[in-house]
N, CA, C and O of each residue as an XYZ file, in Angstrom:
820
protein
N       0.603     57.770     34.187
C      -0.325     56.894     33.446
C       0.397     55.604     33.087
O       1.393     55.427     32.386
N      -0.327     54.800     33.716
C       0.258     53.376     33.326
C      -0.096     52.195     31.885
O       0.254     51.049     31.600
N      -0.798     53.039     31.384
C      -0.490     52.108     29.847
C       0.421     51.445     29.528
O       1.323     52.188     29.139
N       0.741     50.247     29.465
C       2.108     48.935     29.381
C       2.012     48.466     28.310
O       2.944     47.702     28.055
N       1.003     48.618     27.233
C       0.916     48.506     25.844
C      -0.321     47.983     25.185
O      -1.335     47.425     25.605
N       0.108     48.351     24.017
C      -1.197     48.406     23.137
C      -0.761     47.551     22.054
O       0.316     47.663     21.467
N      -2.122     46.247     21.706
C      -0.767     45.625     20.673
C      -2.514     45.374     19.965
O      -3.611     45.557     20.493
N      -2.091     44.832     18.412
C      -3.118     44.866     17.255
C      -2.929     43.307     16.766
O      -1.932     43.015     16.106
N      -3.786     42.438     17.063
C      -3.753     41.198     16.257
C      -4.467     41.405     15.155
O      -4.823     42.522     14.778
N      -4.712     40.351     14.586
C      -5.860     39.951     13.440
C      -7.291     40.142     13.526
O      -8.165     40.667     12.835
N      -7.188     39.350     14.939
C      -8.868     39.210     15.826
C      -9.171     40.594     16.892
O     -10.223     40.754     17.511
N      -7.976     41.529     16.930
C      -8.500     42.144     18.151
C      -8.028     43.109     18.731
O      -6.955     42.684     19.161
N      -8.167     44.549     19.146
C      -7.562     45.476     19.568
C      -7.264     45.090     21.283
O      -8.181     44.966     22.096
N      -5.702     44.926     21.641
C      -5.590     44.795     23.207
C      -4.737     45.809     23.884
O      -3.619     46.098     23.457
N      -5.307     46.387     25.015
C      -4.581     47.379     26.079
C      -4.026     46.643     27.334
O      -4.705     45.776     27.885
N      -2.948     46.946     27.727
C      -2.545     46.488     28.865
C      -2.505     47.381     30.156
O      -2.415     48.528     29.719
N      -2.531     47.437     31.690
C      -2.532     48.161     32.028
C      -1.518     47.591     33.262
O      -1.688     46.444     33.676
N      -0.562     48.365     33.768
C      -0.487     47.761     35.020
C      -1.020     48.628     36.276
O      -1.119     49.851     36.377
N      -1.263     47.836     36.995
C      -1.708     48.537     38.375
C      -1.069     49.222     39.543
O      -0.954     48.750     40.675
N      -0.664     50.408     39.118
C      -0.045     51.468     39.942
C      -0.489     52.597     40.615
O       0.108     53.074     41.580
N      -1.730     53.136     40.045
C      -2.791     54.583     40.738
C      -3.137     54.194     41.543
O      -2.913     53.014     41.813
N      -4.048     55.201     42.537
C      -4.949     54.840     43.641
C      -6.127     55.118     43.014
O      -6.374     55.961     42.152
N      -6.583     54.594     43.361
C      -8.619     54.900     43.250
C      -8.741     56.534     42.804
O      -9.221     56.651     41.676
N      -8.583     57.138     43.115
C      -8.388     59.023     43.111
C      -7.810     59.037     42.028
O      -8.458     59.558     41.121
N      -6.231     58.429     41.625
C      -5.831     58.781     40.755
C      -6.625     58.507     39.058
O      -6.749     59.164     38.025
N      -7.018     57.159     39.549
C      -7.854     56.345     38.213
C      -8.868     57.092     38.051
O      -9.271     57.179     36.891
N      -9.491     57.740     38.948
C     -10.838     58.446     38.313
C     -10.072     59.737     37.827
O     -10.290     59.840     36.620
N      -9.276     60.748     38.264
C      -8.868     61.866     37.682
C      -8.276     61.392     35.873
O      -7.999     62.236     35.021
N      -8.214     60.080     35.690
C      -7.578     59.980     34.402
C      -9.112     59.142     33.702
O      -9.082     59.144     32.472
N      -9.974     58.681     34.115
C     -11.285     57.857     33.802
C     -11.861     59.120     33.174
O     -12.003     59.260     31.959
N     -12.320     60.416     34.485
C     -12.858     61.602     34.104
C     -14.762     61.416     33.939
O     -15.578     62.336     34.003
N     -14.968     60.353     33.781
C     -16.442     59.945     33.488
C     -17.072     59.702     34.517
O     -17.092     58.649     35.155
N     -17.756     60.933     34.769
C     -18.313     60.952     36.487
C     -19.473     59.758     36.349
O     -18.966     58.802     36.936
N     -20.648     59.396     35.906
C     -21.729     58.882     35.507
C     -20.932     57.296     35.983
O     -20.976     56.598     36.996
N     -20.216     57.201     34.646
C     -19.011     55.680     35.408
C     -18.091     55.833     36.459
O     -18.109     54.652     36.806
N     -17.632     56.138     36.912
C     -17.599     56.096     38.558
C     -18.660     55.990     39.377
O     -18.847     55.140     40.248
N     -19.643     57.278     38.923
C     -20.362     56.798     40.216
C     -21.240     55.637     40.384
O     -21.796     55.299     41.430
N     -21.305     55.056     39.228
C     -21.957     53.688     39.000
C     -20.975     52.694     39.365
O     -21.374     51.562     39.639
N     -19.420     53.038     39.415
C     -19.087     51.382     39.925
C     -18.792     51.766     41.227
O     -18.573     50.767     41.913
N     -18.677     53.029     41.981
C     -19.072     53.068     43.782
C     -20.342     52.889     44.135
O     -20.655     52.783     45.321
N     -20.967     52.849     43.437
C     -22.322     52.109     43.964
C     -22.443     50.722     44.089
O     -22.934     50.188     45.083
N     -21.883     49.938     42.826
C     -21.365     48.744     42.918
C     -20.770     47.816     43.357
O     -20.981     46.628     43.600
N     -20.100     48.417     43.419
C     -18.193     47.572     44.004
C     -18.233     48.290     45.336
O     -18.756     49.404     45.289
N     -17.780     47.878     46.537
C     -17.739     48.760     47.859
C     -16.084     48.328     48.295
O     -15.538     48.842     49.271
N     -15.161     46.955     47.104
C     -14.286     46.626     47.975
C     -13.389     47.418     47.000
O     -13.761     47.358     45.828
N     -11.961     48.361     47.320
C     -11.314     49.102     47.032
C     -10.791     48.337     45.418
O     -10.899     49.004     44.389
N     -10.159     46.700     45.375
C      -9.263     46.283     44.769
C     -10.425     45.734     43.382
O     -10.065     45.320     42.280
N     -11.580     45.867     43.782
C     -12.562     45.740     42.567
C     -12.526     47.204     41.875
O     -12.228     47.513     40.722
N     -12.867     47.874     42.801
C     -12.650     49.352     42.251
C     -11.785     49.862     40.892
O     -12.200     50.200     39.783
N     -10.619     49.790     41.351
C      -9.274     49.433     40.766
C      -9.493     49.305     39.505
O      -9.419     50.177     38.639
N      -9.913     47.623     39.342
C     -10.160     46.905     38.508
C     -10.998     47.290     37.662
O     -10.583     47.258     36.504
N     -12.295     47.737     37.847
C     -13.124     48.644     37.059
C     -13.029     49.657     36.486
O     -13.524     49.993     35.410
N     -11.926     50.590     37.673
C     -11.809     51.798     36.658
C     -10.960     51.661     35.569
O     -11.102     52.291     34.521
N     -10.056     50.832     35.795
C      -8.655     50.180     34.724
C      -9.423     49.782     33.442
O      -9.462     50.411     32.385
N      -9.935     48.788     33.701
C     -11.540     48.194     32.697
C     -11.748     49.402     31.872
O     -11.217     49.435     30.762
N     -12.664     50.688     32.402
C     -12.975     51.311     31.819
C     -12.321     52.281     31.327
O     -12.908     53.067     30.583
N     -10.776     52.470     31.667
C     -10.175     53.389     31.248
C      -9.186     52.440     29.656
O      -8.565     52.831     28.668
N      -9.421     51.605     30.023
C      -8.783     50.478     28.088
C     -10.049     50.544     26.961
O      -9.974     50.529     25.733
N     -11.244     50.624     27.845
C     -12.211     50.552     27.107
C     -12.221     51.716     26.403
O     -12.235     51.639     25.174
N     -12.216     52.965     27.031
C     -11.742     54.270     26.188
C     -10.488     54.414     25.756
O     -10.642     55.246     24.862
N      -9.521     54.200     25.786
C      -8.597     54.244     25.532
C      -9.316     53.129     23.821
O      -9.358     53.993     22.945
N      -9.670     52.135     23.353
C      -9.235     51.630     22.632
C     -10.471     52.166     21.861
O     -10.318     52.900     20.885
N     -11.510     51.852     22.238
C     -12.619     52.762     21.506
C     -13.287     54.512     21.528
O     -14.382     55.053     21.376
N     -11.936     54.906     21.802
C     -11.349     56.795     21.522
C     -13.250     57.057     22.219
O     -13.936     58.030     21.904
N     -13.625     56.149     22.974
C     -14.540     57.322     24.030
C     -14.998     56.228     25.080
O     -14.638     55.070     24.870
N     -15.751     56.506     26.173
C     -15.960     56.176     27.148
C     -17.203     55.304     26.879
O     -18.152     55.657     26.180
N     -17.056     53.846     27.667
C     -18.716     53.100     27.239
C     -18.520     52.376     28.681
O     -17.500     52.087     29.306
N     -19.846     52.206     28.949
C     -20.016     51.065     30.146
C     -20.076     50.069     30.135
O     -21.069     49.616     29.566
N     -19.004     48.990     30.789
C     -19.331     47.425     31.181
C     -20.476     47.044     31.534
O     -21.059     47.765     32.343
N     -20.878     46.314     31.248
C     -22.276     45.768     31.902
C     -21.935     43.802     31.658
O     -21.375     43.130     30.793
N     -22.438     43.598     32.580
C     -21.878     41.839     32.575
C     -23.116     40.672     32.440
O     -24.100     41.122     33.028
N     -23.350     39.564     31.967
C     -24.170     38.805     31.542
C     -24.109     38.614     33.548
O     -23.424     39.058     34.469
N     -25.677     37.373     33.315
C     -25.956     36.663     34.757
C     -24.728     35.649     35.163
O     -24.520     35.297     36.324
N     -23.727     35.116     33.715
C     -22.535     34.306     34.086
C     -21.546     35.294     34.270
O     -20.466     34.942     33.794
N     -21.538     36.461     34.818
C     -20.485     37.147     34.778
C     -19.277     37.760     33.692
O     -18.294     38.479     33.863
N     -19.764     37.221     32.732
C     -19.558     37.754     31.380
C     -19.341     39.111     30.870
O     -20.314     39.859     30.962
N     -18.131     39.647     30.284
C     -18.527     41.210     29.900
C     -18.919     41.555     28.730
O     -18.586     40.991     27.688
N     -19.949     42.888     28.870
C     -19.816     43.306     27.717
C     -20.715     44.905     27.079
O     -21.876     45.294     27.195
N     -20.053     45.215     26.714
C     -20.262     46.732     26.210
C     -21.703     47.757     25.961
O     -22.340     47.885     24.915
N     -21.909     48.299     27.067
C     -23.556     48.498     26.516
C     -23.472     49.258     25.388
O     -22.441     49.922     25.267
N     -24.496     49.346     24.327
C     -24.696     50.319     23.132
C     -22.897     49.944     22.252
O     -22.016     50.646     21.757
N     -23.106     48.522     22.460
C     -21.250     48.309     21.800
C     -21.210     48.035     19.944
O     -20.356     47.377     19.350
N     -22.214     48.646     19.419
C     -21.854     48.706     17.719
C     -21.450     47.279     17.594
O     -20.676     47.156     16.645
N     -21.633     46.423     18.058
C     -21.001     44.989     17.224
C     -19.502     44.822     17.505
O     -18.664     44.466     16.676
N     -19.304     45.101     18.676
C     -17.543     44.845     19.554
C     -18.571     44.200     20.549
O     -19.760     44.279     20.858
N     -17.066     43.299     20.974
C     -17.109     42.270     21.626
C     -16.079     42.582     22.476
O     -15.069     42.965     21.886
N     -16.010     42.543     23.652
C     -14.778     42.473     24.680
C     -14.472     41.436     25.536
O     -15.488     40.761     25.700
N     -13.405     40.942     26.241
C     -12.451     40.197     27.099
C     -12.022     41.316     28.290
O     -11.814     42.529     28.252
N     -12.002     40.633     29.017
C     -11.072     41.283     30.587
C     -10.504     40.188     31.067
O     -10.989     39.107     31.398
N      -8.867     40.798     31.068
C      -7.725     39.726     32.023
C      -7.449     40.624     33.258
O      -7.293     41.843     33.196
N      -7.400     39.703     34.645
C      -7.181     40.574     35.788
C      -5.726     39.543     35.950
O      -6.047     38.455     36.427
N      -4.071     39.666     35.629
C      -3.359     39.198     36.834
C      -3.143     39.914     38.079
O      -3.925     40.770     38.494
N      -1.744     39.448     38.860
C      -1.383     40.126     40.237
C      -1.167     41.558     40.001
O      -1.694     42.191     40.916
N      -0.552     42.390     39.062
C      -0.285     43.294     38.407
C      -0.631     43.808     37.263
O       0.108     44.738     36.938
N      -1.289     43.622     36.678
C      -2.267     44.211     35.309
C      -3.286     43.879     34.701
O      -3.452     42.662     34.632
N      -4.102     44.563     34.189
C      -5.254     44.042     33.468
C      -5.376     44.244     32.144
O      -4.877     45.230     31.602
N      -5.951     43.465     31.594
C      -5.519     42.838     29.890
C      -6.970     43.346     29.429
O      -7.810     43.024     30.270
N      -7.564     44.116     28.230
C      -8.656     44.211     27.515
C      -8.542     44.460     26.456
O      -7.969     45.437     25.974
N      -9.300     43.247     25.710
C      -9.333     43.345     24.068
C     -11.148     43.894     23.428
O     -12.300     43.979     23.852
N     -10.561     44.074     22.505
C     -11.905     44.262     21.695
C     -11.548     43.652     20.415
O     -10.423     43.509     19.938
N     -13.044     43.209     19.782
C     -13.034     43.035     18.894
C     -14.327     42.833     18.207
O     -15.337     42.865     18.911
N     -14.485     42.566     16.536
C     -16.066     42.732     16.269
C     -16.289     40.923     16.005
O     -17.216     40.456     15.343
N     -15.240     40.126     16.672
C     -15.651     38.884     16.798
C     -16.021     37.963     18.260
O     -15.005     38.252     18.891
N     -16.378     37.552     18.680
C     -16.579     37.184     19.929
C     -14.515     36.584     20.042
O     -13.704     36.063     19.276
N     -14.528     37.044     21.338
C     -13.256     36.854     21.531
C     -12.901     36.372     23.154
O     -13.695     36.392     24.096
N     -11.765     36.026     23.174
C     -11.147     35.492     24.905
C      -9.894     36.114     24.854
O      -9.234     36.278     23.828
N      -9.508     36.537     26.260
C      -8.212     36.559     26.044
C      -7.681     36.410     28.254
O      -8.402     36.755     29.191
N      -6.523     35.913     28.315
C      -6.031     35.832     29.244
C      -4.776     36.372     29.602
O      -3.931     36.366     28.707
N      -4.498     36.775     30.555
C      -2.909     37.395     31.310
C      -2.416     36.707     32.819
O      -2.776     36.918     33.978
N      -1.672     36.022     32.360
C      -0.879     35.480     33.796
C       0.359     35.767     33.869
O       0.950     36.346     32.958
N       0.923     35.387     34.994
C       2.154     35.155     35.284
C       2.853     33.719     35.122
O       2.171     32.701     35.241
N       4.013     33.667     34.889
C       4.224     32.212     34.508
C       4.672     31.824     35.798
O       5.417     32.517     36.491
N       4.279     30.869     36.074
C       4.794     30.350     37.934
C       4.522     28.655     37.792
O       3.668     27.994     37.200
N       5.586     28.343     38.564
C       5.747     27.071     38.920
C       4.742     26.359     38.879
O       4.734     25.427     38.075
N       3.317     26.652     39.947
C       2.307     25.476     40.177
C       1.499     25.247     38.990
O       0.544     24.470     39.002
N       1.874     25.932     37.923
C       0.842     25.731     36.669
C       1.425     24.471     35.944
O       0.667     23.888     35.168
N       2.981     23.885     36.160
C       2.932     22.390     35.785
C       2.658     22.179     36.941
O       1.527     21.702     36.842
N       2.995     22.208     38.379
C       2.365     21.149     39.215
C       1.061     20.797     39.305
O       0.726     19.712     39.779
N       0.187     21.705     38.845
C      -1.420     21.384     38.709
C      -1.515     21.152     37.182
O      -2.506     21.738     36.743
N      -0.850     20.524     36.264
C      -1.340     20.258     35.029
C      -2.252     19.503     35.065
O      -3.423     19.814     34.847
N      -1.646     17.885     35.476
C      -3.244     17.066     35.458
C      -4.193     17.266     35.530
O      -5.013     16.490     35.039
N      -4.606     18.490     36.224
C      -5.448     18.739     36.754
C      -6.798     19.785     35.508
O      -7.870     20.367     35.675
N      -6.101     19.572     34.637
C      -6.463     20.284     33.454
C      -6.049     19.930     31.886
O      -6.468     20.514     30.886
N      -5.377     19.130     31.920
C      -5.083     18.815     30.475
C      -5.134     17.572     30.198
O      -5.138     16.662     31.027
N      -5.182     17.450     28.885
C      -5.722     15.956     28.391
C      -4.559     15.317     28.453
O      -3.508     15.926     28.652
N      -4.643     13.570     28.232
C      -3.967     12.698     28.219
C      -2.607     13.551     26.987
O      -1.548     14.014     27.410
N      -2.955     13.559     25.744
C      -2.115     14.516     25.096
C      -1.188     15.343     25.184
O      -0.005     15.251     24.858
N      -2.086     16.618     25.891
C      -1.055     17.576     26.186
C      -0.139     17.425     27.392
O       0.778     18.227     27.569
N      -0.445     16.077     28.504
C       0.515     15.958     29.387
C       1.456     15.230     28.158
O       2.117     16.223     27.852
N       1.773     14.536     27.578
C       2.820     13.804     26.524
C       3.340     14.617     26.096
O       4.537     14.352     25.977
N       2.985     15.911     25.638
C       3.481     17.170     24.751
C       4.448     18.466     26.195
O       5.389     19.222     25.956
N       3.709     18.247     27.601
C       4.546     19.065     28.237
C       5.636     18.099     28.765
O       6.784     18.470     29.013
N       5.153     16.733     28.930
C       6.664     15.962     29.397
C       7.805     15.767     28.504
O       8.914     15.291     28.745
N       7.198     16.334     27.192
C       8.442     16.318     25.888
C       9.111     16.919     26.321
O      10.295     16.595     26.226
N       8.731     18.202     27.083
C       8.968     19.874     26.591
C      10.069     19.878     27.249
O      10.131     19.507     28.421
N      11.247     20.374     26.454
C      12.233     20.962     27.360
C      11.732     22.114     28.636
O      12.150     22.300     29.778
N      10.952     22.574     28.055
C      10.685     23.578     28.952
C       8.761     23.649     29.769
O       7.954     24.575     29.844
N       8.723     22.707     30.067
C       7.604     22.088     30.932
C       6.791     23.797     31.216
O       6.140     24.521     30.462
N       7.177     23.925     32.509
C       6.641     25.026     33.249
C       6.077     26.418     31.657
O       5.004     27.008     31.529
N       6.639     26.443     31.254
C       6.429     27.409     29.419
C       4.743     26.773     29.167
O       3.644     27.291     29.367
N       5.052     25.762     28.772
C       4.028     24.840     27.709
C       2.799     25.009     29.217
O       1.818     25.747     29.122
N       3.002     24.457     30.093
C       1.941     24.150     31.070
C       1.125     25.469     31.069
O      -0.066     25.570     30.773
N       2.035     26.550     31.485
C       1.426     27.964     31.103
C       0.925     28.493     30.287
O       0.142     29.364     30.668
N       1.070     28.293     28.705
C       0.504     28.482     27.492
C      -1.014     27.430     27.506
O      -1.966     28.001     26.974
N      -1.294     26.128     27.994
C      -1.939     25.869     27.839
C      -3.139     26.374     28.777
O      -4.225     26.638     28.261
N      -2.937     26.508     30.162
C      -3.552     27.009     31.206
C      -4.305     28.300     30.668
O      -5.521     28.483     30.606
N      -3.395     29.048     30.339
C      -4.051     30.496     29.546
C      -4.807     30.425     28.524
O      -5.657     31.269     28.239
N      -4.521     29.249     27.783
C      -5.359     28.961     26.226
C      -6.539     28.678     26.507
O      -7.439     29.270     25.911
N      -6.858     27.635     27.552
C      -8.156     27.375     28.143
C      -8.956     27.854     28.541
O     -10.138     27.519     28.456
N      -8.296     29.178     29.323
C      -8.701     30.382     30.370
C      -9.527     31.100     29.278
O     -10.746     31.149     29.447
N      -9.020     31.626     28.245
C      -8.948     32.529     27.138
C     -10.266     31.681     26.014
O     -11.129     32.292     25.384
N     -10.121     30.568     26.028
C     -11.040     30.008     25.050
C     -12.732     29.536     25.909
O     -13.773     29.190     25.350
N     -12.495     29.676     27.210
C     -13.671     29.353     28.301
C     -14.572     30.850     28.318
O     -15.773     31.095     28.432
N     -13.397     31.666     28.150
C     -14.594     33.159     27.346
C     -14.524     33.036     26.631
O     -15.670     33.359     26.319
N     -13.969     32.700     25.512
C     -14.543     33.101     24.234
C     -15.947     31.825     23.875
O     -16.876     32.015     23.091
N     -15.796     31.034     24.405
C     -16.874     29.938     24.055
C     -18.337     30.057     25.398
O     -19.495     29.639     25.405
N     -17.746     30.608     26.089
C     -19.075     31.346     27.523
C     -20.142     30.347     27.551
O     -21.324     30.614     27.768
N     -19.565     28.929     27.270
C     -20.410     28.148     27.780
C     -20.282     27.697     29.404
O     -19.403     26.852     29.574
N     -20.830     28.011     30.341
C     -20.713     27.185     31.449
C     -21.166     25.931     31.867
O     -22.188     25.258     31.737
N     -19.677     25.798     32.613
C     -19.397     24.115     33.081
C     -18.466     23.413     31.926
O     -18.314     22.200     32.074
N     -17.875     23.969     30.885
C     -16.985     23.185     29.875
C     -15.767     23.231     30.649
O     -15.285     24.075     31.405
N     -15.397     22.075     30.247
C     -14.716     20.824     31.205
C     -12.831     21.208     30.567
O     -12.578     20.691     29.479
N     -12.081     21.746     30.991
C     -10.880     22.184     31.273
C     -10.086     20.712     30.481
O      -9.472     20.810     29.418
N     -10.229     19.595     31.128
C      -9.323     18.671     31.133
C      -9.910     17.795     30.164
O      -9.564     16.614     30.208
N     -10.877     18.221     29.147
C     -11.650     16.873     28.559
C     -12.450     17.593     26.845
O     -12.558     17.085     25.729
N     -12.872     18.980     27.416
C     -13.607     19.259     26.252
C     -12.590     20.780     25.666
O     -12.672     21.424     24.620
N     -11.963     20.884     26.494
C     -10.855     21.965     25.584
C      -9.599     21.590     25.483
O      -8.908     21.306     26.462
N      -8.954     21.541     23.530
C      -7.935     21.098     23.942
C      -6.996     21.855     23.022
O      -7.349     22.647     22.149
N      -6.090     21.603     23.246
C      -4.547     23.130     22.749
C      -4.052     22.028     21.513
O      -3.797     20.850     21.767
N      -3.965     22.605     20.173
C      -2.902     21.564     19.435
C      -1.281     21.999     19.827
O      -0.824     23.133     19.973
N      -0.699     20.884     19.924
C       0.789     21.070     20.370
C       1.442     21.629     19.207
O       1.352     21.215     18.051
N       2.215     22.765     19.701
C       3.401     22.986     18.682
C       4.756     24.010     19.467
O       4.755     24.170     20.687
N       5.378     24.366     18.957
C       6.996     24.819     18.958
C       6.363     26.048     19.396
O       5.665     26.595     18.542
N       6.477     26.825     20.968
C       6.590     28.036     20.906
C       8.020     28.911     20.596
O       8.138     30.107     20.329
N       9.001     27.910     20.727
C       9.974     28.812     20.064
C      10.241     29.430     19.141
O      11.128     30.283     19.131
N       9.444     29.088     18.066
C       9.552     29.227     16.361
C       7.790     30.004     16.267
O       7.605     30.809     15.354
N       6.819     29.747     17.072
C       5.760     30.414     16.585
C       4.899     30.236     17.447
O       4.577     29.230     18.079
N       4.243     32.083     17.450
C       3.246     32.142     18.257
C       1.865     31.998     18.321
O       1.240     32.264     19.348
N       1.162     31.458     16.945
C       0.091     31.119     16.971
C      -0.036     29.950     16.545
O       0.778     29.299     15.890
N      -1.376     29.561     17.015
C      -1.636     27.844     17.559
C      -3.164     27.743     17.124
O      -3.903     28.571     16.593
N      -3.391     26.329     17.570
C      -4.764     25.571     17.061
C      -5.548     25.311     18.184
O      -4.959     24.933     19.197
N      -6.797     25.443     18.208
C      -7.119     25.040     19.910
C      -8.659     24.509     19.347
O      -9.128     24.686     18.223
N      -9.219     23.867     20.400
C     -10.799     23.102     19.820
C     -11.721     23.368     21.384
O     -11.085     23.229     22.429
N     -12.821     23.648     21.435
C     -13.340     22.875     22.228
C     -15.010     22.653     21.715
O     -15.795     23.400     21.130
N     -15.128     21.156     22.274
C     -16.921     20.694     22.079
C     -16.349     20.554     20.162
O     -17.170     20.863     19.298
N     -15.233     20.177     19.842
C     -14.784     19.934     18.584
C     -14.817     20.969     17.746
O     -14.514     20.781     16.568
N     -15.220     22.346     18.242
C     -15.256     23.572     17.437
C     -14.071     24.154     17.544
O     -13.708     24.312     18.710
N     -13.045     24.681     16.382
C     -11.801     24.819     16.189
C     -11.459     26.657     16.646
O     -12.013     27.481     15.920
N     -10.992     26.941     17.263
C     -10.456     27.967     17.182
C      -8.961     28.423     17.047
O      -8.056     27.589     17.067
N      -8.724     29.745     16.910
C      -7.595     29.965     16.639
C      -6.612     31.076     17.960
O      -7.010     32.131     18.452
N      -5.418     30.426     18.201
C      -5.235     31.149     19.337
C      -3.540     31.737     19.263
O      -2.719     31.014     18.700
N      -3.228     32.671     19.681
C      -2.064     33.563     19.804
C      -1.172     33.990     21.001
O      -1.726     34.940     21.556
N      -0.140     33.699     21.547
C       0.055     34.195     22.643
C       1.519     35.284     22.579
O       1.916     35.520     21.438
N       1.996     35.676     23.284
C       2.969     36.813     23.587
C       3.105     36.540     24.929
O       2.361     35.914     25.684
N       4.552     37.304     25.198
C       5.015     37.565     26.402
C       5.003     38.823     26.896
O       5.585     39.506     26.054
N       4.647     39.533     27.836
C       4.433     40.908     27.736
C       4.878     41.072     29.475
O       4.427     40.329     30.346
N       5.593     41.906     29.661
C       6.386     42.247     31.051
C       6.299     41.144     31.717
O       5.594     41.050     32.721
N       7.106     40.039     31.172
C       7.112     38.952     32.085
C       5.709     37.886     31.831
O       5.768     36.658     31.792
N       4.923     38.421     31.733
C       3.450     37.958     32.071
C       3.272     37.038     30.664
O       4.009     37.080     29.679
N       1.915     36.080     30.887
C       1.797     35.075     29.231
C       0.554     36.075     29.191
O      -0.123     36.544     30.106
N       0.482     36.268     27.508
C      -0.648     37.166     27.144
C      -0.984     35.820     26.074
O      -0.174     35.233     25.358
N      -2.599     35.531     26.246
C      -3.150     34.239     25.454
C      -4.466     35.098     24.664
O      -5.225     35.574     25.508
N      -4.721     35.275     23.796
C      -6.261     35.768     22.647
C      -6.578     34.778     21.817
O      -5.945     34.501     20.799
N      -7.626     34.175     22.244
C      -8.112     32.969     21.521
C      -9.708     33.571     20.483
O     -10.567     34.133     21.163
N      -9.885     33.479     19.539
C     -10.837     33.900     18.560
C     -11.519     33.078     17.471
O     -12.323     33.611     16.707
């Protein structure tokens, strides 16, 4: 069983998972025939599969029983018969990230890699390029913001909000602290990140 951790913010219960079972194995630990056989009806490509059963095995895992995903027309998730929880799904190359919480919430999981400063412009405001060319550590900051955006684009589930213009990260010291200020459409939120096996873990709320 690959559980990689379980961590408790303010805003939100999160499971990590990494991706090591086969399809066979994930359902012998899922156990919820009804959900399986609803996402092989669904999903026909193996690596969605995966992904779903992982999904649904954090989802029990964090709410001590089994509930079904069900997703808005924007692809959106969220909990049928969910008591007033709110959930997030992070898919990286290697694990999937799911929070809950009884506030509408975002959250993201990447890997930190090079092209996320080479594609900054391509996403951040006049600002936060000034704040990553400070940065001793560029490639860090570019990544924290990339994820903040990622993470705050669900939690705000408006589609078409604009990456490089209407969401923006307040700059500060990740060395000294992990939670931060973030806005978008001028509505303030509050956002948190961690490092977790390598990977940037971002929960914006």
């Amino acid at each position: 069983m690959a559980l990689a951790e379980a961590i408790k913010t303010e805003c939100a219960d999160i499971a990590i998972w990494h991706k090591t079972e086969t399809i066979e194995e994930l359902k012998t630990i899922l156990k919820e025939k009804s959900i399986i056989n609803s996402i092989e009806a669904r999903y026909t490509n193996p690596k969605r599969q995966i992904e779903q059963l992982i999904s649904h095995i954090l989802i029990k895992h964090l709410l001590g029983k089994a509930k079904e995903i069900k997703h808005h027309a924007n692809g959106a998730p969220y909990i049928e018969n969910s008591e007033g929880k709110f959930v997030s799904i992070s898919h990286s190359k290697k694990s999937i990230a799911v929070a809950i919480s009884s506030i509408p919430i975002g959250i993201d999981i990447e890997e930190i890699e090079r092209k996320q400063y080479s594609l900054h412009k391509k996403f951040t405001t006049p600002e936060e390029q000034l704040w990553i060319e400070k940065s001793q550590n560029k490639q860090l900051i570019s990544a924290i913001i990339w994820s903040a955006k990622e993470a705050i684009y669900k939690l705000a589930n408006i589609e078409g909000l604009l990456f490089e213009s209407e969401i923006e990260i307040t700059p500060f010291n990740p060395d000294k602290e992990c939670n931060f200020k973030a806005s978008y459409r001028d509505i303030e939120v509050s956002c948190q990140f961690s490092v977790v096996s390598c990977q940037l873990l971002v929960v914006s709320c």
